[in-house]
N, C-alpha and C positions, 0 to 999 in steps of 0.2 A: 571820081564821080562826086559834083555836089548838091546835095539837097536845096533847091534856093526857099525861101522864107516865102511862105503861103502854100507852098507844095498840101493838096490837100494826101489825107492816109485812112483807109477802111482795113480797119482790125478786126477780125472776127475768129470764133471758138471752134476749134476742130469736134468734131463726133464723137473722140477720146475723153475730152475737155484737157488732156493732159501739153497741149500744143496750141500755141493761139500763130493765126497767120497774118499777112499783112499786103497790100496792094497800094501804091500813088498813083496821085494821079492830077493834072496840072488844073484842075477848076473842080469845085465843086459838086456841079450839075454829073459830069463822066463819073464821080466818085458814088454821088445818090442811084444813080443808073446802075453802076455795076452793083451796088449793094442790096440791089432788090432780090437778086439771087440769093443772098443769104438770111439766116434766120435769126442767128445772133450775134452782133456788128457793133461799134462804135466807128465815128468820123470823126477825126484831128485835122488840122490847121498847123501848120507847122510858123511859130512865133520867131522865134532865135535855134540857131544854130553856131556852133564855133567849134572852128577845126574838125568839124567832123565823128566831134566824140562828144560833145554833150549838144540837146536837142530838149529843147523845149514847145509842148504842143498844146492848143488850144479844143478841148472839145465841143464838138457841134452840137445841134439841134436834132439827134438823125438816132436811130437802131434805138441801141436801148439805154440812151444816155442818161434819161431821169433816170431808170431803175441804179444806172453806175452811181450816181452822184448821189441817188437819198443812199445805198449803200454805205456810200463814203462819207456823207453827214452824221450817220447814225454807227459809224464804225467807233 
């Protein structure tokens, strides 16, 4: 199987919080759709990929990305 570059990704936090899950999806729009179901969500952008073992991803505009990012400014 390969991931191709822009492949969009909706992550989100199980109930535990000890387990985070993970869903693709080939556009955008299917990704925001399906993530309305959820309550706490991030959306990536899949940038480079190589060989299948390292992956680099872009995060979106969507769930709760400001709260990820001032976390990790102020981390």
């Amino acid at each position: 199987m390969v991931i191709k570059k822009g492949t969009i990704k909706v992550v989100w936090i199980s109930r535990n919080k000890k387990k985070i899950f993970s869903e693709m999806f080939d556009s955008e729009e299917e990704a925001e759709n399906f993530s309305k179901k959820k309550k706490q969500f991030l959306i990536f952008k899949l940038i480079k990929q190589k060989q299948m073992k390292k992956f680099e991803w872009e995060i979106l505009p969507y769930g709760m990305a400001d709260t990820y990012l001032n976390f990790l400014n102020n981390f």
